[in-house]
Structures are given as structure tokens and as C-alpha cells.
C-alpha positions in Angstrom: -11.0 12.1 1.0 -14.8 11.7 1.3 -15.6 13.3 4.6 -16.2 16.6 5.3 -17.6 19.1 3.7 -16.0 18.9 0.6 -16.2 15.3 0.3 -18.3 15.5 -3.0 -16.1 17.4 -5.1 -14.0 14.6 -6.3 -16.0 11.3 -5.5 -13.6 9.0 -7.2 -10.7 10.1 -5.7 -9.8 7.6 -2.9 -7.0 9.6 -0.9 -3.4 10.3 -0.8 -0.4 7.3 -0.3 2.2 9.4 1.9 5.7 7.4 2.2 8.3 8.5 4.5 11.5 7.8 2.0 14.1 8.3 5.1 12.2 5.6 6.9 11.8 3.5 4.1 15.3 3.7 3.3 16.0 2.3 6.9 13.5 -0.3 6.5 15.3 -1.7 3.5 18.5 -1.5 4.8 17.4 -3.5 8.0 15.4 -6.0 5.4 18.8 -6.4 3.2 16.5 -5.1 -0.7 16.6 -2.2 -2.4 15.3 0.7 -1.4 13.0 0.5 -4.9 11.6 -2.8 -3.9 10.7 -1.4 -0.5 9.3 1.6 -1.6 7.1 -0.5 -3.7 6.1 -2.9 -1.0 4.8 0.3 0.9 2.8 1.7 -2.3 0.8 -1.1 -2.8 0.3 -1.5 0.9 -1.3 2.3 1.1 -3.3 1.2 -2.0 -4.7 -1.8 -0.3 -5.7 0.5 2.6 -7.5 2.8 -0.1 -9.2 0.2 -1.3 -10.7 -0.9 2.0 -8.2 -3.6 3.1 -7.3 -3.2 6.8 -4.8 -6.0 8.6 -5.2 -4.5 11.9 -9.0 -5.1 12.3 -8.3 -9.5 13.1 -5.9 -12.0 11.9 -8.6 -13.1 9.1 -8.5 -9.9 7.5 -4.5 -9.5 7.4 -4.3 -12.9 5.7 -6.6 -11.2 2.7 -4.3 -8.0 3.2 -1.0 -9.5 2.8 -2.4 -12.3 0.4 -3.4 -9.4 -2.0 -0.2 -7.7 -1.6 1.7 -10.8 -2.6 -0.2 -11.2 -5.8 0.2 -7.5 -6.8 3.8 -7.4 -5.6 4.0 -10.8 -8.0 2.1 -8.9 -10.9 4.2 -5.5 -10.8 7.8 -7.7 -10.6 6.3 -9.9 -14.0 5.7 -6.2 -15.4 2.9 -6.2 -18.4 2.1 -8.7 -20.3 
């Protein structure tokens, strides 16, 4: 959402999550969870990615990835406090 030529105009924003529902949906079947749990698994994944986590660039870096997933996944299933 930063490159290009109009990659000023909204310097905050940090892009778009897109998630396929059909494909989730058959990724939750296959898992055996909701569809809703799924779903949010694959939110705060594309979040992560926004935020400049990346588990494909070495085995060190997926470790932080899915660490920081667990603990948001953790925090969202508590709800507020």
C-alpha cells in the first residue's frame, strides 16, 4: 500500500487482508474447528504479514511468526479484559 505512485496518500494504512471464505471453509473442515476459528487464525496471520512478520524467509523467523500468532490467537479467545 506504500509503493507506487500513490504510496503517500494514506501512510498509515498498512494494506488489505484478503481471505478466500470457500477455501477457508475447506481448511476447517479438513482441521475438524469452526469455520469462525479458522477464519480468525487466517486474519491475524495476514495481520502479522502487515506488520512485517514473514515465516517463509528461515525457520528462525517462523518461530517469531507463529509464536506471535499464538499469543494473539490466546488474547482474542480470552476476549477484553
Amino acid at each position: 500500500m506504500r509503493d507506487g505512485p500513490f504510496g503517500d496518500l494514506s501512510p498509515h494504512l498498512l494494506g488489505d487482508v484478503v481471505i478466500s471464505v470457500d477455501t477457508a471453509c475447506r481448511e476447517a473442515e479438513r482441521a475438524g474447528i469452526e469455520i469462525d476459528a479458522r477464519l480468525t487464525q487466517l486474519l491475524v496471520h495476514g495481520v502479522l504479514h502487515l506488520c512485517g512478520y514473514d515465516h517463509e524467509r528461515d525457520r528462525r523467523a517462523a518461530r517469531r511468526m507463529a509464536a506471535k500468532s499464538r499469543q494473539l490467537l490466546k488474547a482474542i479467545e480470552r476476549g477484553p479484559t
